[in-house]
C-alpha positions as CSV (number, residue, x, y, z in Angstrom):
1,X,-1.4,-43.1,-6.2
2,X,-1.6,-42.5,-10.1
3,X,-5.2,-43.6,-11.7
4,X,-5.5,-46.2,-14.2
5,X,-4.1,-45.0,-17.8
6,X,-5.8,-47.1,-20.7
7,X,-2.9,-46.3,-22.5
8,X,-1.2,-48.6,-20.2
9,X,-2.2,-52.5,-21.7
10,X,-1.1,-55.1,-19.1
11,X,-0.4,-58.4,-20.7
12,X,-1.4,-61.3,-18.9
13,X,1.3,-63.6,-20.2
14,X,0.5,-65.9,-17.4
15,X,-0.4,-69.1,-17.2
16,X,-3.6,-69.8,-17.2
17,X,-6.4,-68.0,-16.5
18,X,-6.7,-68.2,-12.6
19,X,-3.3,-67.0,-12.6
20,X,-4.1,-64.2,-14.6
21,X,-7.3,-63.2,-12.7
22,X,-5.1,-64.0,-9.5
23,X,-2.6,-61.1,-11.1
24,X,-5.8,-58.6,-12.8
25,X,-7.0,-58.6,-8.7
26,X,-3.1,-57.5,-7.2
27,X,-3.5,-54.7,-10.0
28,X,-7.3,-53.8,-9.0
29,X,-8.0,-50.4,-10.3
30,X,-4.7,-49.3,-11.0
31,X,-4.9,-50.9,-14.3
32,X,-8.5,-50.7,-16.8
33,X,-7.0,-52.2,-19.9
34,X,-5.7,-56.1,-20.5
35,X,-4.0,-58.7,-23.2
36,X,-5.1,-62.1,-23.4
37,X,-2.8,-63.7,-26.0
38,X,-2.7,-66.7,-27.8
39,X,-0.6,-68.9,-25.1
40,X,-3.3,-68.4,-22.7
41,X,-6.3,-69.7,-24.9
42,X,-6.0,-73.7,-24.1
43,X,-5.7,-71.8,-20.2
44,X,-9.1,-70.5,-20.0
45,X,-8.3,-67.2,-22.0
46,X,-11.7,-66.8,-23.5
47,X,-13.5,-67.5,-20.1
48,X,-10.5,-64.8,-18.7
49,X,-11.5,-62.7,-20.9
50,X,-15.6,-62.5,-20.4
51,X,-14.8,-62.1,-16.4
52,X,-12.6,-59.6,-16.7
53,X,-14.7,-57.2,-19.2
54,X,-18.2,-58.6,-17.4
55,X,-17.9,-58.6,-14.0
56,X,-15.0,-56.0,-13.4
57,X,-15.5,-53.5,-16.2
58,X,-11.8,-53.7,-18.0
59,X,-11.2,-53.4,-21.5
60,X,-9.6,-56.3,-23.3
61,X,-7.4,-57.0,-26.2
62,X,-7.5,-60.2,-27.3
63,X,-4.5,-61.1,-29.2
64,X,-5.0,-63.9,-31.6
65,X,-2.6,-62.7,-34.8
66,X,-5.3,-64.6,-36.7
67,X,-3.9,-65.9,-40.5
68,X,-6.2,-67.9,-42.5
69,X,-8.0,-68.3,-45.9
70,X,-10.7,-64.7,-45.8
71,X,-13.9,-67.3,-45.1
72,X,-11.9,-68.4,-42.0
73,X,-10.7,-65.6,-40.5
74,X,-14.3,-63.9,-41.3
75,X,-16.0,-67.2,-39.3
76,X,-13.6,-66.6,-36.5
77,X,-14.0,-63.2,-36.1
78,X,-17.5,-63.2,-36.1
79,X,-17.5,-65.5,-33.2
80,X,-14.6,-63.6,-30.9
81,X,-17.5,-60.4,-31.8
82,X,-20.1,-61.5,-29.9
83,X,-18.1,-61.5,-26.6
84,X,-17.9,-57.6,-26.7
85,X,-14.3,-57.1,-26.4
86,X,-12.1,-54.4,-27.4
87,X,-9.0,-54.8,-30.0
88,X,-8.5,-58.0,-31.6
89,X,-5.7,-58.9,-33.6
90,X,-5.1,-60.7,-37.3
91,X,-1.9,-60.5,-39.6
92,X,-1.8,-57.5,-41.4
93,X,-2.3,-59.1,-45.0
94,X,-4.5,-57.0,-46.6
95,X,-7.3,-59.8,-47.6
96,X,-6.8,-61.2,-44.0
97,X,-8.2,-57.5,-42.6
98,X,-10.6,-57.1,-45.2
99,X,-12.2,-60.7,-44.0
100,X,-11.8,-59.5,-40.0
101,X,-13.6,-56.3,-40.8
102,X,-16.5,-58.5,-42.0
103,X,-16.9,-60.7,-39.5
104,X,-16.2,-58.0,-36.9
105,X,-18.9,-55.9,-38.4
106,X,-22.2,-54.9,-36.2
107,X,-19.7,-55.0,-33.5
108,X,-17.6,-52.2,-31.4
109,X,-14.5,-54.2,-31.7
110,X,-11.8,-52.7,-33.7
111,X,-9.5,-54.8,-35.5
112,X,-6.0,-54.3,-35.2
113,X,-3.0,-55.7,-38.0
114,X,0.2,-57.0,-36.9
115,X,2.7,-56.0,-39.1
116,X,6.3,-57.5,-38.1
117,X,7.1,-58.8,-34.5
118,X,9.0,-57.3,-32.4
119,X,10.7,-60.5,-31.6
120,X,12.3,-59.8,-34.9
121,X,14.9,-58.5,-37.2
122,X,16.5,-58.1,-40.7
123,X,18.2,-61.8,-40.3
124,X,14.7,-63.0,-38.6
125,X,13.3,-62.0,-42.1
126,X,16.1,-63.5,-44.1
127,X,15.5,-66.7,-42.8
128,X,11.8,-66.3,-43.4
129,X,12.4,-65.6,-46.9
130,X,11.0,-62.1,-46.9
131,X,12.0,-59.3,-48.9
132,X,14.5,-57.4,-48.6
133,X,14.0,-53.6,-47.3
134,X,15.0,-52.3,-43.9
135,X,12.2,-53.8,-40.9
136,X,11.5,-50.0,-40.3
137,X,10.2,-49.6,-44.2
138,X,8.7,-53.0,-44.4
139,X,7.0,-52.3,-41.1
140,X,5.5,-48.8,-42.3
141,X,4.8,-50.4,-45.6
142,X,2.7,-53.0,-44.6
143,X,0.6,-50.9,-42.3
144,X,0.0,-48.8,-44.7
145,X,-1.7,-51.8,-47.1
146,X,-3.4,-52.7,-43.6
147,X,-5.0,-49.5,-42.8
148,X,-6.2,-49.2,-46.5
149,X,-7.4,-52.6,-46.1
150,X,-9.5,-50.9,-43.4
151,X,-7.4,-52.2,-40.1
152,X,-8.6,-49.3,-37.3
153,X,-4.9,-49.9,-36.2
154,X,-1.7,-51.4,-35.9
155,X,0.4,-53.4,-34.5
156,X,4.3,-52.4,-34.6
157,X,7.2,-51.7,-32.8
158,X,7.9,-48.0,-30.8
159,X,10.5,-47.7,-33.4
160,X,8.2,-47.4,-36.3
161,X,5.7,-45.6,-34.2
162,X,6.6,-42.7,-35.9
163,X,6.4,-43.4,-39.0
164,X,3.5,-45.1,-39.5
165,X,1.7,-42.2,-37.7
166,X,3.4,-40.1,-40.7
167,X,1.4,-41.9,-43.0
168,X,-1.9,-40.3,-44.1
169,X,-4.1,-43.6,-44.0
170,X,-3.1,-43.5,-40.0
171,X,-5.1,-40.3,-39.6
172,X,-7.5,-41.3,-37.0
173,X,-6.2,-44.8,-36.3
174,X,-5.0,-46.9,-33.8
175,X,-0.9,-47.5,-32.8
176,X,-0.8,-50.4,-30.3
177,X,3.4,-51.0,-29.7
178,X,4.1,-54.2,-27.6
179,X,8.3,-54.3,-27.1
180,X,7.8,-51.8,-24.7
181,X,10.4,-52.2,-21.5
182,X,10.8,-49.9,-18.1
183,X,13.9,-48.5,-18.3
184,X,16.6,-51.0,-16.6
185,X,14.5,-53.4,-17.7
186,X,15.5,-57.3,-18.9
187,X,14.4,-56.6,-22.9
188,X,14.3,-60.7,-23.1
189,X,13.6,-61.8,-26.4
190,X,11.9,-58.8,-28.0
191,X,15.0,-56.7,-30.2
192,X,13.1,-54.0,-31.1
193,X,12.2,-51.5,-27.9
194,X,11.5,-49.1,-26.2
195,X,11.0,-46.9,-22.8
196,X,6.7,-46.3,-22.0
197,X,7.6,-42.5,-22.5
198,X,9.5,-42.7,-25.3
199,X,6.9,-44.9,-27.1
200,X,4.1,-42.7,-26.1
201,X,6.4,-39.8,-27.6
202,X,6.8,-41.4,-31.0
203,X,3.1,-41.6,-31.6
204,X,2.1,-45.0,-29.7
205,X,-1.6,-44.4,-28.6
206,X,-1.5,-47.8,-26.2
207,X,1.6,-49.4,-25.1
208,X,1.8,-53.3,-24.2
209,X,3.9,-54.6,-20.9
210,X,3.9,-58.0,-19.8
211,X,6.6,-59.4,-17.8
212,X,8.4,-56.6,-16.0
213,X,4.5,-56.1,-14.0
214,X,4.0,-59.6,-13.3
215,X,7.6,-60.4,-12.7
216,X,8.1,-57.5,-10.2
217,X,8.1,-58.0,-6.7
218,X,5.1,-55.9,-6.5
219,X,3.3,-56.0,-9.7
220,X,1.2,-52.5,-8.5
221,X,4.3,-51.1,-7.8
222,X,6.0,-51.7,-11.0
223,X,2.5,-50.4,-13.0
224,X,2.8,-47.3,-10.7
225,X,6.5,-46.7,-11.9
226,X,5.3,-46.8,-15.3
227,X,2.4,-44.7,-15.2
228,X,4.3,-42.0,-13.5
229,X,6.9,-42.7,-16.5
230,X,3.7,-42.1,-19.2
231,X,2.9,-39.0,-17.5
232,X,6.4,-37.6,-17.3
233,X,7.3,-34.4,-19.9
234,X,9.0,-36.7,-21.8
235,X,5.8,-38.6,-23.3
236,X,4.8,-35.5,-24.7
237,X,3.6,-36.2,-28.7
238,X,5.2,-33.6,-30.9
239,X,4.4,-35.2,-33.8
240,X,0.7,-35.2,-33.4
């Protein structure tokens, strides 16, 4: 049996936060690293989230894609901080991760900028009355203003993996790609994907996988699969 990878983020889009702790114990040590997102937070995702780091020693992302005025998102921050937890996202605007960097500070949590969903594309954006460019440039653009902002990573699809690593702020920084699907996976409604190895190949330092783990049959089954995937020759990082 393959060891826990922390490149491997298991999202606990479950829900509420017995069934998520029900699913973290099926996984047991085959998996050290979770998401808690924002669906779960009326479900006991804070509480889920303290357990889990606490009592069984996992790392946690809490992902909250927090958007507000700077004194907000600096108030909220500094709150999530004093629950020790790992990543924690805001929208990659660049006064939104100045103000997260703040309140995060005096803390070991790194704050991570979303840039576009993966749930999106070019006609997404149209109707959202954002600029024109391809999603690839817009993507590597606004991580760019993120990172200088002073994000310790981003958010983005395995399709701009690559090219955000390219970029000279990224030295040193954090890629985090959810839209990340097994291969013969459902995609469901993310347009923008990826295999594990092939993510981990274009530069992706942690890849996030949700529903084809606790869909599966077996859930430790299905995490196996893809950690034997990760490891395969085919994850290798050229570009690094």
């Amino acid at each position: 049996m393959l060891q826990a990878d922390d490149r491997l983020i298991v999202a606990l889009d479950v829900g509420d936060a017995l069934q998520g702790l029900a699913l973290a114990e099926r996984l047991g040590d085959s998996v050290s690293f979770y998401k808690i997102g924002l669906g779960m937070l009326t479900g006991g995702g804070l509480a889920l989230a303290n357990e889990l780091k606490s009592d069984h020693g996992k790392r946690i992302f809490l992902d909250m894609k927090l958007f507000d005025i700077g004194a907000t998102v600096e108030a909220a921050v500094r709150g999530i901080a004093q629950f020790d937890l790992d990543f924690l996202t805001v929208h990659g605007d660049p006064n939104v991760v100045r103000a997260a960097r703040e309140g995060a500070s005096g803390s070991n949590m790194k704050i991570l900028a979303v840039t576009i969903l993966t749930s999106l594309d070019r006609q997404d954006l149209d109707a959202a009355l954002i600029r024109k460019g391809s999603v690839p440039e817009l993507v590597i653009e606004r991580a760019g203003r993120a990172l200088e902002a002073g994000a310790q990573g981003v958010i983005c699809s395995p399709l701009e993996a690559r090219g955000v690593r390219a970029l000279p702020e990224a030295a040193g920084r954090l890629i985090v790609t959810p839209g990340v699907r097994p291969a013969g996976s459902d995609v469901g409604d993310q347009k923008r994907v990826m295999t594990p190895a092939e993510a981990i190949a274009e530069g992706a330092d942690h890849v996030v996988i949700g529903r084809p783990i606790h869909r599966a049959v077996s859930p430790r089954a299905a995490v196996q699969d893809i950690l034997a995937e990760m490891s395969a020759p085919q994850a290798m990082q050229p570009n690094r």
